[in-house]
C-alpha positions in Angstrom: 253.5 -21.6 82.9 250.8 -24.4 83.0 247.8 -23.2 85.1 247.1 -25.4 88.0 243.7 -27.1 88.4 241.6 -26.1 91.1 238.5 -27.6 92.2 235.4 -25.5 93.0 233.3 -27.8 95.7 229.5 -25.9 96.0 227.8 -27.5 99.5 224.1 -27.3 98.7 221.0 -28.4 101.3 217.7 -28.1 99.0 218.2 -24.2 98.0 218.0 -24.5 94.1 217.6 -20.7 93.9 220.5 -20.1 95.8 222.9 -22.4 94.1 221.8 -20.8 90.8 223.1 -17.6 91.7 226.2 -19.1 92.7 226.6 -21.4 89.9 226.2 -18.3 87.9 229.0 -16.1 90.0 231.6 -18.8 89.6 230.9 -19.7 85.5 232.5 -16.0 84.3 235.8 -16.7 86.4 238.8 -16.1 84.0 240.2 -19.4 84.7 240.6 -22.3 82.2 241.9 -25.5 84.4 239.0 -25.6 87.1 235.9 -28.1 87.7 233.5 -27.5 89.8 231.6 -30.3 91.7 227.8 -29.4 93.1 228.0 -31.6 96.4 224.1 -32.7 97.7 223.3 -33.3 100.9 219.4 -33.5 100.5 219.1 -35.5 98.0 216.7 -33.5 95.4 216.3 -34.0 91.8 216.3 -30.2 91.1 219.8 -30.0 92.3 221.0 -32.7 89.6 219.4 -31.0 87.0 220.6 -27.3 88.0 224.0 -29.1 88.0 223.5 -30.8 84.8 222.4 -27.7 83.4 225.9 -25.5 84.4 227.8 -28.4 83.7 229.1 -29.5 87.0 230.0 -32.7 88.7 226.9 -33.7 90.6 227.6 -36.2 93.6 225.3 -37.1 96.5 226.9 -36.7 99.9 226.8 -40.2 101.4 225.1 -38.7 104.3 222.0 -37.1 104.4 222.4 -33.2 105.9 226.2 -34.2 106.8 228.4 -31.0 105.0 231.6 -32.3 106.1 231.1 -35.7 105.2 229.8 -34.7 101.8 233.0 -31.9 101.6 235.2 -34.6 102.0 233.6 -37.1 99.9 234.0 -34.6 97.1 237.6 -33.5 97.4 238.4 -37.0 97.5 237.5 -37.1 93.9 238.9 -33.5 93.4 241.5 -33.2 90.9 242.6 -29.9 91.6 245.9 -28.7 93.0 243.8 -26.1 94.8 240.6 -26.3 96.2 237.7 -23.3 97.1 235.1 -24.0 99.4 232.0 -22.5 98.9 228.4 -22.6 100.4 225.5 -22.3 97.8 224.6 -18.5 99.2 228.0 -17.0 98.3 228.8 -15.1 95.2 232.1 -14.4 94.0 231.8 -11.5 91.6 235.4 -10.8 90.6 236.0 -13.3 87.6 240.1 -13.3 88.7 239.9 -13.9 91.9 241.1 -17.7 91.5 244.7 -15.7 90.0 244.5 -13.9 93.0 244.3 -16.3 95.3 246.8 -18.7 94.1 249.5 -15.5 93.4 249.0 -13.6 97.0 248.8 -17.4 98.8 252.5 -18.6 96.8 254.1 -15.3 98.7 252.9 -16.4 102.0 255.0 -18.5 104.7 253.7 -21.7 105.7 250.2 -20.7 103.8 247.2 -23.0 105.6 244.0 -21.2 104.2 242.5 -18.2 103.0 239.3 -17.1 104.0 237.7 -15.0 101.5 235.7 -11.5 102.8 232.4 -10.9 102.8 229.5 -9.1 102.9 225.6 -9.7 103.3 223.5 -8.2 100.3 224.1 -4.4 100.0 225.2 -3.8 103.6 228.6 -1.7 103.8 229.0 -3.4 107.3 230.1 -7.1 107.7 231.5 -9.5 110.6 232.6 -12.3 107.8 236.2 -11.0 108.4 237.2 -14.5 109.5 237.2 -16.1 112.7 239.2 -15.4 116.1 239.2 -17.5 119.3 239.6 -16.6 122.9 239.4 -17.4 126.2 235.4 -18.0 126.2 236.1 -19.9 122.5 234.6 -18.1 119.3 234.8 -14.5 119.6 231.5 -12.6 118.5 232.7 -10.1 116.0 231.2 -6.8 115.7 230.3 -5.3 112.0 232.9 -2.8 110.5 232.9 -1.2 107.8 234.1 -2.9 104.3 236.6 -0.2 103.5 238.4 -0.6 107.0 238.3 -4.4 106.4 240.4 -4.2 102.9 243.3 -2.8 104.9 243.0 -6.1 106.8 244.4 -8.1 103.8 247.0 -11.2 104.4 246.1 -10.9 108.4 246.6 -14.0 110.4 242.9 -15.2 111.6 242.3 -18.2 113.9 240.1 -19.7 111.5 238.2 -19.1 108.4 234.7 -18.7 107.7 233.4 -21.6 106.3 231.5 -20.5 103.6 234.4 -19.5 101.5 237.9 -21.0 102.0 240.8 -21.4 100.0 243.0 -24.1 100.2 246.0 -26.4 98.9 244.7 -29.6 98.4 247.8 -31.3 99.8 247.6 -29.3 103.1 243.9 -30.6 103.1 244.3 -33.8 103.0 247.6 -33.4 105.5 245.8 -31.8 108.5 243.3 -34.4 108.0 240.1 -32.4 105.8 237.0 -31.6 107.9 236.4 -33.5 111.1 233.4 -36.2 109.9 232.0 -36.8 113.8 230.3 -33.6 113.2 227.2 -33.2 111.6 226.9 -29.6 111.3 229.1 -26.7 112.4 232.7 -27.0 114.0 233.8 -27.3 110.9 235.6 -24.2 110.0 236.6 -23.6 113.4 238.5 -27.2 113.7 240.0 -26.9 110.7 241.2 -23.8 111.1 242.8 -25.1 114.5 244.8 -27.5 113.4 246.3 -25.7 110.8 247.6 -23.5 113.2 248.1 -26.9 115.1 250.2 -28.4 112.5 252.5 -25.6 111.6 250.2 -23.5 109.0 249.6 -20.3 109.0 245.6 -18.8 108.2 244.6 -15.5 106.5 242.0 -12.9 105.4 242.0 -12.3 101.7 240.1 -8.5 100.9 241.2 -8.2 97.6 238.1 -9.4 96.2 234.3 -9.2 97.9 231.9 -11.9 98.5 228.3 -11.8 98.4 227.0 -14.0 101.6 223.3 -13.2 100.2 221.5 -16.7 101.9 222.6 -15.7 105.5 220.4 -18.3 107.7 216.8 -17.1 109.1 216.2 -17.8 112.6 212.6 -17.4 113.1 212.2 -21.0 113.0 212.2 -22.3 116.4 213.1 -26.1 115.5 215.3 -25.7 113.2 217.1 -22.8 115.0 217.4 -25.5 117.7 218.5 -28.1 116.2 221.2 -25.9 114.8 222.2 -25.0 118.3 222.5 -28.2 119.8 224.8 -29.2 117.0 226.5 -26.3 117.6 226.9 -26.9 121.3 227.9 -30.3 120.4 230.2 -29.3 118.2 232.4 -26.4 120.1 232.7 -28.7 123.3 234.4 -31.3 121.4 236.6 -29.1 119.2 237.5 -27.3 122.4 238.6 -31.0 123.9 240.5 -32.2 121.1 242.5 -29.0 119.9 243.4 -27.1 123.0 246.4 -27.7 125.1 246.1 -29.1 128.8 246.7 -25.3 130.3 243.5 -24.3 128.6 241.2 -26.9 127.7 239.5 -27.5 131.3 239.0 -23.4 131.6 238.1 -23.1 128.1 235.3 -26.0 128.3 233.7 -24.9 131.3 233.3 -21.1 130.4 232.0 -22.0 126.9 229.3 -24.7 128.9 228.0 -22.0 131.2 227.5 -19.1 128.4 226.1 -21.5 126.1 223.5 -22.9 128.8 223.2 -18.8 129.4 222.2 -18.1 125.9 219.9 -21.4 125.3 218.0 -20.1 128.2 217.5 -16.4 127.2 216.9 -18.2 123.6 213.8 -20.2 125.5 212.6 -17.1 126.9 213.1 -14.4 123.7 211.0 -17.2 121.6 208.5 -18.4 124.5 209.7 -22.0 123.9 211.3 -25.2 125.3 213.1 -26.3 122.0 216.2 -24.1 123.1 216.4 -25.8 126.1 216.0 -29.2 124.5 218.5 -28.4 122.6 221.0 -27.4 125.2 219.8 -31.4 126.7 220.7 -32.8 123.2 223.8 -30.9 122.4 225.4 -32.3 125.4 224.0 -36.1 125.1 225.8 -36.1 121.6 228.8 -34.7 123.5 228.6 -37.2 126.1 227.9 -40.3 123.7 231.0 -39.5 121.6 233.5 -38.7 124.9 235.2 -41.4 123.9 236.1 -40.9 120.3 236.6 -37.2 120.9 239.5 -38.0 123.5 240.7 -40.4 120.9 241.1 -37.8 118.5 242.5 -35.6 121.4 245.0 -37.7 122.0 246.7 -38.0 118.2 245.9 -34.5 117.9 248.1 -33.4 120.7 250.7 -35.8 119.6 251.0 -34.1 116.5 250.8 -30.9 117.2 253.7 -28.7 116.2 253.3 -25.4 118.1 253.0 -26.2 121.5 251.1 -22.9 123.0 247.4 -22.5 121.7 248.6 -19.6 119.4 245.4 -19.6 117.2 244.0 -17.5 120.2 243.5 -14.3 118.1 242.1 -10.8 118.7 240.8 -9.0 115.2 243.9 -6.8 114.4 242.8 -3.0 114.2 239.6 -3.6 116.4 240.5 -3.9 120.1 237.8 -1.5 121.1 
């Protein structure tokens, strides 16, 4: 049987060193038909030479610190059957893992995406086990140990971590790919919605190990808020678009009060006001896309298959 292409897409934001070890992981997979395609979104020379170097596509995103619009640009010109995600800090040691994952996904009923487990450096303790939404929104996962978490193989998850996902590229491009009005964060989380939205199904694949070995620093008070306020921006308006009318108002007004909660303890833990600017600035970027965001809402609920907001997951095996 003729192997199917699949398309490697690497994210990268001006870590060189990072997308080397990467780059590295992914060149001993035991996989003929595949391309991989270094996507830039800040726009360094070193980048176009690493790629250059490891013969990949190089492409610029055609915004500047924009993942999801550089993600998309890239799959656009993808010409793989399947795609794999991957963010420039993850290493993929097992060199079958691409048979794997197109073998175990073929077995599975109305497959959306795979998201690939991982750990951080040497640790035997991870929360990269996928993603689960409740009541309150994103879950916060607690660590558990690898050897547990292999049992957890082929179980649903509400969404996938974005750092490594695994994915048909028709389904892609039929849910819509990742949602472009945001710059950074919501993505895995919305896309892993509507899958579930749409009739797809997501799971945890533990048959092989990834290395997440860039996990972000957070001792940076800027840029820890302006990753917040994206992220506030972001979760409100995946919240409005995706969840049904019985939940969405609930939903929305729990996840505004514990993030206000947690940008003010943020304020006070680093003795600054950038969390709380950040709290201000999430919710202006909320407030001046409203419109577009109920927009989307509204096609988005038109289209939606399953009715009930069954992507509301508890972690199987860990309900203590």
């Amino acid at each position: 049987m003729k192997q199917p292409w699949v398309s490697i897409i690497i994210v990268t934001y001006q870590e060189k060193d990072y997308l080397e070890k990467t780059l590295e992981s992914v060149k001993n997979f035991n996989w003929r038909n595949v391309e991989v395609i270094v996507v830039d979104t800040g726009y360094t020379n070193e980048i176009s030479l690493l790629a250059d170097e490891y013969n990949c596509k190089y492409i610029k995103s055609p915004v500047f610190r924009a993942k999801n619009i550089g993600v998309n640009f890239a799959t656009e010109i993808a010409k793989g059957k399947y795609l794999l995600l991957l963010d420039n800090d993850v290493e993929l040691e097992d060199p079958n893992i691409l048979s794997d994952l197109i073998s175990e996904s073929q077995n599975l009923d109305n497959f959306g995406c795979y998201s690939i487990l991982q750990k951080s450096n040497s640790s035997e303790l991870t929360s990269l086990y996928g993603g689960y939404l409740g009541f309150n929104f994103i879950r916060k996962l607690k660590k558990k140990n690898i050897k547990e978490l292999k049992k957890l193989h082929n179980s649903e998850i509400s969404f996938p971590n974005g750092s490594a996902i695994f994915i048909k590229k028709e389904v892609w491009e039929k849910v819509g790919k990742y949602d472009s009005q945001y710059t950074f964060g919501g993505d895995d989380t919305d896309l892993g919605i509507r899958l579930w939205l749409y009739g797809y199904r997501n799971f945890l694949f533990t048959h092989s190990l990834g290395n997440h070995f860039g996990l972000a620093k957070r001792s940076n008070n800027k840029k820890y808020s302006l990753y917040l306020g994206d992220k506030l921006y972001s979760q409100l308006s995946v919240i409005l678009k995706n969840y049904s009318i019985n939940s969405v108002y609930f939903v929305l007004i729990i996840n505004w009060f514990f993030s206000l909660f947690k940008h003010i303890y943020q304020s006070i833990k680093r003795i600054s006001f950038e969390p709380l600017f950040a709290f201000s600035r999430g919710n202006y970027l909320f407030l001046i896309n409203l419109r577009n965001t109920l927009l989307d809402r509204k096609e988005r609920q038109l289209r939606r298959i399953v009715k009930k907001d069954i992507f509301i997951k508890k972690p199987s095996l860990f309900d203590n």
